[in-house]
C-alpha positions as CSV (number, residue, x, y, z in Angstrom):
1,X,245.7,31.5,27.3
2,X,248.7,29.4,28.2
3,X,250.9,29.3,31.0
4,X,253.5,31.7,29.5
5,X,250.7,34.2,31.0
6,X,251.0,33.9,34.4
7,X,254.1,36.2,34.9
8,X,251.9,38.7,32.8
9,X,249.9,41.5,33.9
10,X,246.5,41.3,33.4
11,X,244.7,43.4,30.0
12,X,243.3,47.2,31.4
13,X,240.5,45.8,29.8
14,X,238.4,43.2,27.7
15,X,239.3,42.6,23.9
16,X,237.3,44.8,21.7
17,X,233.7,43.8,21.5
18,X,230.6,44.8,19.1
19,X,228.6,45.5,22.9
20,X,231.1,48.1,24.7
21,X,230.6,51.3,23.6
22,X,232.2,54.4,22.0
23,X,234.4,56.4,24.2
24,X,237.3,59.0,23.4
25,X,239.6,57.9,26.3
26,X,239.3,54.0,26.0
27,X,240.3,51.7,23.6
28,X,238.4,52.0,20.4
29,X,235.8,49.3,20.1
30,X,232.7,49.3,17.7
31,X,232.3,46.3,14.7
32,X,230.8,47.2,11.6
33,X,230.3,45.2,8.8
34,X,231.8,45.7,5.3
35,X,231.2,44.1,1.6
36,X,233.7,44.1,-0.8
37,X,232.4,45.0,-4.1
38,X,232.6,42.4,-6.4
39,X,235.3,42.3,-8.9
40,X,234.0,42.3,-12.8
41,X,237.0,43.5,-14.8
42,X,239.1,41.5,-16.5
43,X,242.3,40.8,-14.7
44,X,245.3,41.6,-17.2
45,X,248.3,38.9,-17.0
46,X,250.6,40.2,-14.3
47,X,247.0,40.0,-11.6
48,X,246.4,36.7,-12.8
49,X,250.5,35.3,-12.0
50,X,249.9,36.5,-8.8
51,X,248.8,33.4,-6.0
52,X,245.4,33.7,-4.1
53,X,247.5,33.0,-0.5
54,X,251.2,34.5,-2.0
55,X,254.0,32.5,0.7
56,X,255.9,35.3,2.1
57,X,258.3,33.8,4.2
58,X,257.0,34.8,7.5
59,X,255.5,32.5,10.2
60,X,252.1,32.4,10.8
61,X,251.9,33.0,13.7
62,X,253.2,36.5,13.6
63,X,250.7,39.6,14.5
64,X,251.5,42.7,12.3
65,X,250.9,46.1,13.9
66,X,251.4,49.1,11.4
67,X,251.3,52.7,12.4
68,X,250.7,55.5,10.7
69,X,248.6,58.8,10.9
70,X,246.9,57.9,7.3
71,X,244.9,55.5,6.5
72,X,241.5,54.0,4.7
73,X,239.2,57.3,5.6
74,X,238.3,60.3,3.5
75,X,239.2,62.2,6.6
76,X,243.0,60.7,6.9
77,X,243.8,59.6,3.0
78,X,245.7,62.6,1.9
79,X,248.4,61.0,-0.5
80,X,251.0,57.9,-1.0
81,X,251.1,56.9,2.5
82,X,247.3,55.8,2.9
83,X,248.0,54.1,-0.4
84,X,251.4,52.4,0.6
85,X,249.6,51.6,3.9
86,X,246.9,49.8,2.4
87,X,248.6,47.8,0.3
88,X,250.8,46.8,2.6
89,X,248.0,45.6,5.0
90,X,246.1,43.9,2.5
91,X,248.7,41.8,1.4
92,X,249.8,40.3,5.0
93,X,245.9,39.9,5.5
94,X,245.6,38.0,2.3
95,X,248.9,36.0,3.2
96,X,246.6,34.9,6.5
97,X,248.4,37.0,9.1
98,X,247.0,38.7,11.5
99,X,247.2,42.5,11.2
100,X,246.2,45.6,12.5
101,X,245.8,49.1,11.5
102,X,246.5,52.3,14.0
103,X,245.7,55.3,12.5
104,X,243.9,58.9,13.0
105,X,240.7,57.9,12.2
106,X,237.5,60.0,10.8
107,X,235.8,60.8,14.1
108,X,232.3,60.4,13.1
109,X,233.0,56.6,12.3
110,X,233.3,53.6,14.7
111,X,236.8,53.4,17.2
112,X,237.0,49.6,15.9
113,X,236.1,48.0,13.2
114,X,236.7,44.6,11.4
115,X,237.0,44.7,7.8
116,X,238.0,42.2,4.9
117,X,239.9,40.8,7.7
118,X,242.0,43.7,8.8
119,X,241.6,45.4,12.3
120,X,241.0,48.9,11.8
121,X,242.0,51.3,15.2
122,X,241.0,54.8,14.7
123,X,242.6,57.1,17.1
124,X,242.6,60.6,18.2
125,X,239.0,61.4,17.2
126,X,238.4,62.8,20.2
127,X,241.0,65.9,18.9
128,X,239.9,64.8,14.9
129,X,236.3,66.2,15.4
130,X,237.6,69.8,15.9
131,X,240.1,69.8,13.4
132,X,237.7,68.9,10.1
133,X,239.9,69.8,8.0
134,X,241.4,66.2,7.7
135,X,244.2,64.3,9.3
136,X,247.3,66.7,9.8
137,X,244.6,69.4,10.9
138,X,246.0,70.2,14.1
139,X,249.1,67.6,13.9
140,X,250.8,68.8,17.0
141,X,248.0,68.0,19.4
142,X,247.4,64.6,17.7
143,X,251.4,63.5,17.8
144,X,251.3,63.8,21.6
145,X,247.7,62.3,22.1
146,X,249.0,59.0,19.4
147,X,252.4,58.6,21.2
148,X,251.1,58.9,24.8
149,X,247.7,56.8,24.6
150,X,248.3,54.4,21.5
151,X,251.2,52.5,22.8
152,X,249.7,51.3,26.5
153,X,246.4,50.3,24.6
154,X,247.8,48.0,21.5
155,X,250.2,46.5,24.0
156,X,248.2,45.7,26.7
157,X,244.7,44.5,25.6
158,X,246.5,43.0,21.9
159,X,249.7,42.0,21.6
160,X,250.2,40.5,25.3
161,X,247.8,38.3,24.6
162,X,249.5,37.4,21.5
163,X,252.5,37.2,22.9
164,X,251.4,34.9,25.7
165,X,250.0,32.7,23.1
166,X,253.7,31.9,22.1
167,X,252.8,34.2,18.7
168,X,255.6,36.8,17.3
169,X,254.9,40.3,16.5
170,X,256.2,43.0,14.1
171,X,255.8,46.7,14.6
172,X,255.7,49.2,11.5
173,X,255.5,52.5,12.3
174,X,255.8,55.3,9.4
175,X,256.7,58.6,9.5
176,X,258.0,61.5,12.2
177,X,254.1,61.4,13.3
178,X,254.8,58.1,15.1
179,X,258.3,57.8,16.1
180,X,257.8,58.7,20.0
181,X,254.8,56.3,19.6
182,X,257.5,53.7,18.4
183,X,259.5,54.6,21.2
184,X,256.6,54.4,24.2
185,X,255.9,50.9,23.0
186,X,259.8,49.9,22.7
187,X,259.5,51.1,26.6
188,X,257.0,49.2,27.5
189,X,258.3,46.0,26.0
190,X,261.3,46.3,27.9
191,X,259.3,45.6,31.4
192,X,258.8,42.2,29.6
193,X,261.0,39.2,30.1
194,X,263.2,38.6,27.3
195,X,261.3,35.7,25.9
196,X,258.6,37.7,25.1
197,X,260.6,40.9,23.9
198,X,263.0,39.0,22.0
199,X,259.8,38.0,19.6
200,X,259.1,41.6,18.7
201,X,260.6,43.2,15.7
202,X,260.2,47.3,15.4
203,X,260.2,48.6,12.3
204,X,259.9,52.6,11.6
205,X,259.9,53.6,8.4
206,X,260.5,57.2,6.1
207,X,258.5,57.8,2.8
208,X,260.4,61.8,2.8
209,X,262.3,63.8,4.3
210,X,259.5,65.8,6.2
211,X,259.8,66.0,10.0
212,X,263.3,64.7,10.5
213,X,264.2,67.2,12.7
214,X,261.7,66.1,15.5
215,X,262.9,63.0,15.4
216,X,265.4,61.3,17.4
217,X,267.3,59.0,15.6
218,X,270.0,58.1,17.6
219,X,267.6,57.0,20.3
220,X,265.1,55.2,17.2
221,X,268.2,53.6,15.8
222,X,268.6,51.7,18.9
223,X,265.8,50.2,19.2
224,X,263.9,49.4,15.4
225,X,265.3,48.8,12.2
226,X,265.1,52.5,9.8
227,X,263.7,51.8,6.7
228,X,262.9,54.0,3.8
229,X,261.7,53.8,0.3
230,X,264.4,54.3,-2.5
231,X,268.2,54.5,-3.0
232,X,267.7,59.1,-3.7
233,X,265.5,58.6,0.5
234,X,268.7,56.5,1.6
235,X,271.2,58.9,0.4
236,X,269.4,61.9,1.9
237,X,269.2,60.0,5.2
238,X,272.7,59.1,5.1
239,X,273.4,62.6,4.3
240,X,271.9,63.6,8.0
241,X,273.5,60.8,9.6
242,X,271.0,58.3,9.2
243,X,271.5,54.5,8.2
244,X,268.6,53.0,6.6
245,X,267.5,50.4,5.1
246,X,265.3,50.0,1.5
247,X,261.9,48.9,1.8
248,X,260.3,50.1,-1.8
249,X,256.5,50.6,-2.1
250,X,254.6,47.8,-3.9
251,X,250.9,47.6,-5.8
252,X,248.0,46.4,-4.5
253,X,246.3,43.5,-6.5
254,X,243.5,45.8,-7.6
255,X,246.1,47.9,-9.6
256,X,246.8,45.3,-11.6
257,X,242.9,45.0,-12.3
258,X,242.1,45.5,-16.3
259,X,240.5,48.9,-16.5
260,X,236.9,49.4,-17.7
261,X,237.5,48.7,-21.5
262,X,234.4,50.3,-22.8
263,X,235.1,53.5,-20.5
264,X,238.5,53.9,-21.7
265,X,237.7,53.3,-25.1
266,X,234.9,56.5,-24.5
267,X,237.5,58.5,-22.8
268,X,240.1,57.6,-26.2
269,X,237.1,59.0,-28.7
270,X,236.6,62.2,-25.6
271,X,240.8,63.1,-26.5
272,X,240.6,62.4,-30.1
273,X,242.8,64.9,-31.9
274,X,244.7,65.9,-28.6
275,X,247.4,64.7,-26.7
276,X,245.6,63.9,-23.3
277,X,248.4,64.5,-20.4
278,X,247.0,63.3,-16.8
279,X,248.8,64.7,-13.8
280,X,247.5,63.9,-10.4
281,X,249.3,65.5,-7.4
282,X,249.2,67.2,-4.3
283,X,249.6,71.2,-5.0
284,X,253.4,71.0,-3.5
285,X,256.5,72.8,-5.1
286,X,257.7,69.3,-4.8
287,X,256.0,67.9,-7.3
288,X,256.5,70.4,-10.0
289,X,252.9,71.3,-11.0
290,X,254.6,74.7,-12.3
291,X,257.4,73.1,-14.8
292,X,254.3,71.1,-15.6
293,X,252.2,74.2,-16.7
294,X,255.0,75.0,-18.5
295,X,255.6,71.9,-20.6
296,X,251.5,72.6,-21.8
297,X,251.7,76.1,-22.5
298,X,254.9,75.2,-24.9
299,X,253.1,72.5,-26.5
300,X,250.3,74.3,-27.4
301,X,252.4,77.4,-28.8
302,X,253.5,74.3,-31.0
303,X,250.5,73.4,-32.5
304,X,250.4,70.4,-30.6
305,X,247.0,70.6,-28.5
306,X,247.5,69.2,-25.3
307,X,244.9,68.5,-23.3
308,X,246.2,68.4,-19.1
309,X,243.3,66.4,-17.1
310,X,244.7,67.9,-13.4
311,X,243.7,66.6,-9.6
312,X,245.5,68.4,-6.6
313,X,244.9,68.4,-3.4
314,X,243.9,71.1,-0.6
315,X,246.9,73.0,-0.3
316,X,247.6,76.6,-0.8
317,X,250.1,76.4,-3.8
318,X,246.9,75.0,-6.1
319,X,246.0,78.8,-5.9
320,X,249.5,79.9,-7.3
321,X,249.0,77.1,-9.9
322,X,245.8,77.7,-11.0
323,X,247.1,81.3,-11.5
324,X,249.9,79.9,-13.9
325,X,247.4,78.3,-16.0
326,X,246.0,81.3,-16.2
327,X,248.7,83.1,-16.8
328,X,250.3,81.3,-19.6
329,X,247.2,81.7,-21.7
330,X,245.7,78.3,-21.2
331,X,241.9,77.5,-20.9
332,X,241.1,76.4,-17.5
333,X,237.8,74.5,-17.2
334,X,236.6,73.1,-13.9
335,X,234.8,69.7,-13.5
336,X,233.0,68.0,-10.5
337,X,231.5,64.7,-11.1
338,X,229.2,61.7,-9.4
339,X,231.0,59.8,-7.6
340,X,232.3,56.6,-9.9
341,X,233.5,55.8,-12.9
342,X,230.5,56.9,-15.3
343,X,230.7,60.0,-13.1
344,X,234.5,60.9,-14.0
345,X,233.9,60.2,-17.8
346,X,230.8,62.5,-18.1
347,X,232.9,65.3,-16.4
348,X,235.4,64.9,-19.1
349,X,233.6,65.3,-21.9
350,X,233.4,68.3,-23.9
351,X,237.3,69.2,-24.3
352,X,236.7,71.3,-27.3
353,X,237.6,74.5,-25.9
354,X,239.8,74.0,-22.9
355,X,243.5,73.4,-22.6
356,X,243.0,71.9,-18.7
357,X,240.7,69.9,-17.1
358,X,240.8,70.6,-13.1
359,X,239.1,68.2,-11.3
360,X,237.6,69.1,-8.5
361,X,236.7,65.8,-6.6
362,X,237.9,62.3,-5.7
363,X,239.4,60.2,-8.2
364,X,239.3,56.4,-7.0
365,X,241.1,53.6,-8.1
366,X,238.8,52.2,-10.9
367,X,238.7,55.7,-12.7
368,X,242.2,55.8,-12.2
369,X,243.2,52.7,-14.2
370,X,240.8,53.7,-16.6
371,X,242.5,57.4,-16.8
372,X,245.7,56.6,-16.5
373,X,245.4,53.3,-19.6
374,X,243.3,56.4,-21.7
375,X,245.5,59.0,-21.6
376,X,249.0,59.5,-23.7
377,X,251.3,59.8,-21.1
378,X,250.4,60.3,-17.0
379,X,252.7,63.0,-15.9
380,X,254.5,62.0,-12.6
381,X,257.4,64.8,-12.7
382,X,258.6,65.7,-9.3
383,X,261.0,67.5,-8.9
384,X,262.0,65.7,-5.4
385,X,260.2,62.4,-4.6
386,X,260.8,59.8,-2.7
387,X,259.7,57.3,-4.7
388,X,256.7,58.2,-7.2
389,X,253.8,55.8,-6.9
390,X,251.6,57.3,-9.3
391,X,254.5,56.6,-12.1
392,X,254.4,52.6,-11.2
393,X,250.7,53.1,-11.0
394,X,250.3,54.3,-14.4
395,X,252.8,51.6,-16.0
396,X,250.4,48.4,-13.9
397,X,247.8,49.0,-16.2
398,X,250.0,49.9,-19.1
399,X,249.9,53.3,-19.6
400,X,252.9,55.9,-20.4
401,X,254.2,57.1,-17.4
402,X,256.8,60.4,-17.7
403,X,258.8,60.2,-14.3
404,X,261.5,62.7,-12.8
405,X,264.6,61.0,-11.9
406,X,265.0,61.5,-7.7
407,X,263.4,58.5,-6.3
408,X,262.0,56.5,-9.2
409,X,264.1,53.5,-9.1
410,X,261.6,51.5,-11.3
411,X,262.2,53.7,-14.2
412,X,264.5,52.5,-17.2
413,X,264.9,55.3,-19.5
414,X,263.3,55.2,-22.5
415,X,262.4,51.5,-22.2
416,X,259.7,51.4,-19.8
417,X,258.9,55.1,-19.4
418,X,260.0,58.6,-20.5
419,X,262.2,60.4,-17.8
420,X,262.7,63.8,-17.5
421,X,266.3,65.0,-16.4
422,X,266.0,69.1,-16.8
423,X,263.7,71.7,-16.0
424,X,263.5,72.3,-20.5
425,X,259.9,71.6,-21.3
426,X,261.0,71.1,-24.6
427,X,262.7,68.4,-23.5
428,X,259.4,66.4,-23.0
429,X,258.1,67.3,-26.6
430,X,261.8,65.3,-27.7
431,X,261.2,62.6,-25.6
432,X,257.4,61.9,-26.5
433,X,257.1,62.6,-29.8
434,X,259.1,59.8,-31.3
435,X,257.0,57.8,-29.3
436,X,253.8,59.0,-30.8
437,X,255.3,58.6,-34.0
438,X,256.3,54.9,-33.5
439,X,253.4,53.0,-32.2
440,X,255.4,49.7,-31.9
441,X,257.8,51.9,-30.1
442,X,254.7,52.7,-28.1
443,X,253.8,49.5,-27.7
444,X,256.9,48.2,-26.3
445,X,257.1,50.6,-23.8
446,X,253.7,49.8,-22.3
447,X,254.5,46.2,-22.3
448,X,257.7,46.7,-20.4
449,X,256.3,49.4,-17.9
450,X,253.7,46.5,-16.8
451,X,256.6,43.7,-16.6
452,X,258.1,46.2,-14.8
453,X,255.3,46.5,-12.6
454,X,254.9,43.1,-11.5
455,X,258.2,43.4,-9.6
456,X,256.2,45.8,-7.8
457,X,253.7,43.7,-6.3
458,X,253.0,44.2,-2.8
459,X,253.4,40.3,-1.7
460,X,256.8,40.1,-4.1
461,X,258.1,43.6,-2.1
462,X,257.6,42.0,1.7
463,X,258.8,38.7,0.6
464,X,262.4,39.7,-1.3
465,X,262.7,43.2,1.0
466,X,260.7,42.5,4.3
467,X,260.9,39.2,5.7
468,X,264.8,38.6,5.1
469,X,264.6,41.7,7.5
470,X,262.3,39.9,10.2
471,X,265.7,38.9,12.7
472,X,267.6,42.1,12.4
473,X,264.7,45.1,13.6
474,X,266.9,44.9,17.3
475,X,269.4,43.3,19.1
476,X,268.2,40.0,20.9
């Protein structure tokens, strides 16, 4: 350590070791080892443009801390945020920085752990093992718990250290969940002398609108930079009085990945003679799993045969949508599957005499590529969203996505994707089936969703919107 230290207080306790063990009230500790499965696929153009060690414009010796209740576990990966998250870490890990992940962790799995690289802190387990039902189970116990015993741990035993070392530090902290965690830590920094808190940047960041009235934002204003995802989240948050700034989602380099060709060439033979529509969703009003139903049920009165391939979530409006399908005359099939990609293909077969597929389990990210290149058109329709990840998702490995038009900015209209601007299911019928009928139109469209895309990727999003930000997160 160098002599900055000596007008520092001494750690509560030792760095994080593989000996110390497991206990609820200290600072999480436990190694375990990881192997990343090796990569086989073919990588498509826009992966392969993409450098090994991207430049980012941010020193290196700068220590990333990112908060957020979701993150890598089945237990706390619910929806975009793990996913944005993720990406996000993985791409200042492979830029060489050092960077660390606080999140509610699974509580049956180690406090600490070191993988590809990334530091992994799972916190409130202790609360997480009687609330099973996964990571906003019992959120109002966990918010206190996070804010209260989070901040004293990651400053003290990690980044004085750091900042001792003469290294600088960003803070990203996402969503309501973690604002008075943002806020304890801004506290605590203030007992420093300024040439230590002048080299920490706080960040907190909005992917919706959820939550905003727990949050103080006057006070949060003060002391981070307010970011958010899209021009529709800005205007929402300027609406309440809240000046923020845009920093989009990006893709991972793995969503770039070539899917499994000989698996979506089986799934393409599976939909033969139908017009295979994947839509995968949380069951939220918000993302308009009912005008969805609707757009199926009037194809099919058409003559059309659509086939829906549908993945919620665990919330209670699945029942009311199941009960729509249901409703509206169409045949409802239910389909578990191994774990994998073989796993997902087998479960689709046999679409003969059903109008929807519900899928029942986990759909990871190489049977997503491989859905999402196989199907027509991957329905991402919300009727509010912040930003629509599963959209850009779908255009990185060149499929069709159909977007609403709230949050999307990526979308252009009929160049890149289909866009739906009314609540007229006939209106996605008139949009697509030019398409269809033009496969150079077709064509075209894929091509300039994944160009598109590229813009997207999570290295190209901190270097043009991130790191131009690092100086202005507070005042020096």
């Amino acid at each position: 350590m160098s002599a900055h230290a000596t007008d520092l207080p001494p750690p509560l306790r030792p760095l994080p070791s593989a000996e110390t063990p497991r206990d609820p009230a200290a600072n999480p500790v436990l190694f375990r080892d990881f192997v990343q499965p090796e990569v086989t696929d073919e990588v498509v153009e826009t992966a392969r443009a993409l450098p090994s060690r991207p430049r980012l414009g941010i020193p290196q010796d700068t220590q990333f801390h990112v908060l957020s209740f979701e993150g890598p576990d089945a237990y706390s990966r619910i929806g975009g945020l793990e996913t944005r998250v993720a990406g996000l870490c993985e791409a200042l890990v492979g830029a060489g920085l050092d960077t660390h992940l606080w999140f509610v962790g699974q509580p049956d799995l180690p406090g600490y752990e070191r993988r590809d690289g990334m530091h992994l802190h799972r916190w409130c387990q202790w609360l997480s093992k009687y609330h099973p039902r996964g990571v906003y189970d019992g959120q109002d116990s966990k918010v206190p718990d996070f804010a209260g015993s989070l901040p004293p741990v990651l400053f003290r035993d990690v980044l004085l250290p750091h900042l001792a070392a003469g290294g600088r530090a960003v803070i990203m902290a996402e969503e309501w969940q973690t604002a008075d965690a943002l806020l304890h830590l801004d506290h605590l920094l203030k007992g420093l002398p300024a040439k230590y808190h002048n080299r920490v940047r706080l960040f907190w960041n909005a992917n919706n609108v959820f939550g905003f009235e727990r949050v103080d934002f006057k006070r949060l204003g003060s002391i981070a930079l307010v970011t958010t995802v899209s021009r529709y989240m800005k205007q929402l948050m300027q609406a309440e009085g809240v000046e923020a700034v845009m920093l989009p989602n990006g893709l991972s380099p793995d969503a770039y990945l070539a899917p499994d060709r000989a698996a979506v060439n089986q799934l393409r033979k599976m939909f033969a003679g139908r017009i295979a529509i994947t839509k995968m969703a949380r069951w939220d009003p918000d993302k308009n799993w009912l005008g969805s139903i609707e757009i199926i049920a009037h194809m099919k009165q058409l003559g059309l045969r659509p086939l829906l391939i549908a993945r919620g979530g665990l919330e209670r409006h699945g029942l009311e949508v199941l009960s729509a399908m249901h409703r509206a005359g169409l045949r409802v099939a239910e389909r578990d599957h191994a774990s994998g990609l073989r796993g997902l293909v087998s479960a689709l077969s046999d679409t003969a005499s059903v109008d929807v597929l519900h899928v029942t389990k986990h759909v990871d990210r190489d049977s997503r590529r491989a859905l999402f290149r196989a199907s027509d058109v991957v329905l991402a329709n919300s009727a509010m969203e912040p930003f629509g990840l599963v959209g850009l998702e779908a255009m990185a490995v060149g499929g069709i996505g159909c977007t609403g038009l709230t949050g999307e900015d990526y979308v252009m209209p009929g160049r890149n994707a289909l866009v739906l601007q009314t609540s007229d299911p006939s209106e996605f019928v008139k949009l697509y089936m030019p398409l269809r009928s033009d496969p150079e139109y077709e064509a075209s469209m894929r091509r300039a969703g994944r160009a598109t895309a590229r813009q997207y990727a999570w290295p190209e999003v901190i270097r043009t919107a991130l790191a131009p930000r690092l100086g202005l997160s507070r005042v020096d």
